[in-house]
N, C-alpha and C positions, 0 to 999 in steps of 0.2 A: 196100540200095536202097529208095528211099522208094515206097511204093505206094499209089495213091489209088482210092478210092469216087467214079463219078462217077454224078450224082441229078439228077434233072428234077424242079423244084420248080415246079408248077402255079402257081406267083401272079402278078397282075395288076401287079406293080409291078418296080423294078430287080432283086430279089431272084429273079425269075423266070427258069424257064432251067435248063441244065445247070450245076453246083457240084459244085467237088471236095471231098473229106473225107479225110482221111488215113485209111490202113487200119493204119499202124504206131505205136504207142504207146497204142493202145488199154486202157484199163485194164476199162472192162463196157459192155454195151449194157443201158439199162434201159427198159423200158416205164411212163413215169414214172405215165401214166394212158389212156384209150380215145382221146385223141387226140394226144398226145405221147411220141417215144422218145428218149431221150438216151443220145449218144455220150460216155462222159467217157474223157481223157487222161491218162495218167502224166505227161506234163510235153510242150510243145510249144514249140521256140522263140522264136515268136512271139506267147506268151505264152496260146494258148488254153487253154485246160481242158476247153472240151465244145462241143457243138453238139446243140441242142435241134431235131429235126424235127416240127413240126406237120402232120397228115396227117388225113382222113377218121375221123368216128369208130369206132372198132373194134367189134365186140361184146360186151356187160358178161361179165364172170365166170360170174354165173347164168344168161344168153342159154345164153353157150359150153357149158357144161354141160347144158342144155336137151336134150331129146327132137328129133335137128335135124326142122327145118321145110323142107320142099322151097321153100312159096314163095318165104323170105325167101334160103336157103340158110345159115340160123345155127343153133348147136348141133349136139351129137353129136362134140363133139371140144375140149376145155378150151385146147389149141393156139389157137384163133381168137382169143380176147381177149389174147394175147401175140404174133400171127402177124409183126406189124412190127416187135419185136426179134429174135424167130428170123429173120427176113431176112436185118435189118443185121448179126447177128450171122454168116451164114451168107455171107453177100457179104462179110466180114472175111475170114472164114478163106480164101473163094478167091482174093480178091486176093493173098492173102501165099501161094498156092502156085502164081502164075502166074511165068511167066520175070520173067528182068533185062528182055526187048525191052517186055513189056505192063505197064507202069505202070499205066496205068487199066484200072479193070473195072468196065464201066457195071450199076448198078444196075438191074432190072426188075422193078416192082411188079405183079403178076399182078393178073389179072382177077377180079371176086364170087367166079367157081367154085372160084380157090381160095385168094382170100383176100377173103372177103365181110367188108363193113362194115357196121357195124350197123343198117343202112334195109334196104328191100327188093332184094335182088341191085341192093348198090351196091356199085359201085367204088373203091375206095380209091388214094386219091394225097396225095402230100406237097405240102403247098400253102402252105408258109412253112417257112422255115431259120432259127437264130438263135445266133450263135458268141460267147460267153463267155469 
């Protein structure tokens, strides 16, 4: 049974909105850089291969590992400049161990507190999708 990632993509244009992603045929989730994650595919019928989400920037590597800072809410945890592939990767695996009835399993990007961007107790959201 086919299972999908459904995502609220904050953009001002068509592309804005909820969008499905496949949760099945998944080959890695990568965090390409502080502001893009990439979903790539083993093979999809209709020829996709990936889908790049463009998202708030993350916290650098050195931030994350940083002494954390109460103001900003970054560092004290190397996790934070990786946090939006540990997600998508984490909303993969529960999609694939919901019933045959719940195909979708809406994605939700938590708040600064605990998944801060790299400004001051910013919020991070996906704010452009891009299918390949």
């Amino acid at each position: 049974m086919e299972k999908f990632l459904s995502v609220y993509v904050n953009a001002a244009d068509i592309t804005g909105g909820f969008n499905l992603i496949p949760s099945t045929s998944v080959l890695n989730v990568v965090q390409t850089n502080a502001t893009t994650t990439t979903i790539n595919f083993i093979s999809q019928a209709a020829g996709v291969q990936a889908v790049a989400l463009t998202h708030t920037a993350l916290p650098s590597y050195a931030q994350a590992i940083a002494v954390y800072d109460a103001a900003t809410g970054v560092g004290g945890n190397v996790e934070q400049c990786r946090s939006m592939r540990n997600l998508f990767a984490d909303a993969i695996a529960t999609s694939l161990q919901t019933g045959w009835t719940s195909p979708e399993y809406g994605v939700s990007v938590p708040g600064w507190e605990e998944l801060p961007g790299a400004g001051t107790k910013l919020d991070v959201e996906v704010t452009a999708i891009v299918w390949s």
